[in-house]
N, C-alpha and C positions, 0 to 999 in steps of 0.2 A: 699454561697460562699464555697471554697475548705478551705480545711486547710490546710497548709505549707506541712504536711506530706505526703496531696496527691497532691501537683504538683511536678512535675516535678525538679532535681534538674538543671539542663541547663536551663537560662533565657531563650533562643531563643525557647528553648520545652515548655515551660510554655506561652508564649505568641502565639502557634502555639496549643496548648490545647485549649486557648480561643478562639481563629477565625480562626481553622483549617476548611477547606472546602470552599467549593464555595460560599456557599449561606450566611454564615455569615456574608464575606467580603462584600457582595453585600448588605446583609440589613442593615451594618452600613453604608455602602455608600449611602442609603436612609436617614438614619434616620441622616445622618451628614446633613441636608438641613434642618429638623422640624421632629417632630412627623409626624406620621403616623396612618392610621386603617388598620386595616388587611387585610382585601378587596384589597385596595392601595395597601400593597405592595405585595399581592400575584398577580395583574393585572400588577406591574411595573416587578416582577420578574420571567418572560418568563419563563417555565419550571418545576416551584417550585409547589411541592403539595400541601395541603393544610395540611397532615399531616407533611413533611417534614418541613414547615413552624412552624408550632405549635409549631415541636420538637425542631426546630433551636430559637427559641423566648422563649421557656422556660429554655433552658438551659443559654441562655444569662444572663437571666431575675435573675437563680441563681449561674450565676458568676460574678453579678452584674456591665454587662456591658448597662444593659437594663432596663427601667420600664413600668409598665403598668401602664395605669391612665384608669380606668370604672366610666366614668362618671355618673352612676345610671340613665339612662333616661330611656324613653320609645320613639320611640323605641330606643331598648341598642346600645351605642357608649362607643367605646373603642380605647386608641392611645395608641401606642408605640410610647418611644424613646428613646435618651441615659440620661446616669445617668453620672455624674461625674467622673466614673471609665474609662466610655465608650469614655468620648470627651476624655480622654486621649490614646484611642488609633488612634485617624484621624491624629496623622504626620506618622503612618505606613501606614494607607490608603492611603493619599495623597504621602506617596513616589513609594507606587506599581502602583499607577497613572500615576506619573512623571515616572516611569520605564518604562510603560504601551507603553507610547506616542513616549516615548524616540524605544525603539526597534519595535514600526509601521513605524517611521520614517528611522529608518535605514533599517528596511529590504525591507521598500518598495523603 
């Protein structure tokens, strides 16, 4: 996790530090239904590298929006999902949803 010094002083900059980009919004938008493997959601997230994934899941992971569980098997299985920190950000998800819907409706 960051320390106080290095986020951002604007709330709104600080919580756009943690799920700034495309692809974060979109993996907590997975991982708000269950855990996930990586596999999963690199197949559910159209687009996404496998390095861009990586980078986007480790940075979560240490701003402690995310965890990983390696369940030591063979063959290796491994899930993401959110952490305590993280279910606290799904009413921002869920409002850019409700925004989402809301302006397909109107423009269309």
């Amino acid at each position: 996790m960051k320390t106080k010094e290095e986020l951002p002083d604007c709330p709104v900059a600080t919580a756009v530090a943690l799920i700034g980009g495309k692809w974060k919004l979109l993996i907590l938008r997975n991982l708000k239904a269950r855990p996930w493997r990586f596999n999963e959601l690199q197949r559910d997230l159209d687009g996404i590298s496998q390095k861009v994934l990586t980078d986007s899941l480790r940075q979560m992971m240490e701003d402690g929006l995310v965890y990983r569980h390696d369940y030591r098997e063979m063959p290796p299985r491994v899930e993401y999902g959110l952490t305590e920190l993280g279910y606290q950000m799904l009413p921002i998800i869920d409002a850019l949803a409700e925004f989402g819907r809301y302006y397909k409706s109107v423009v269309m």
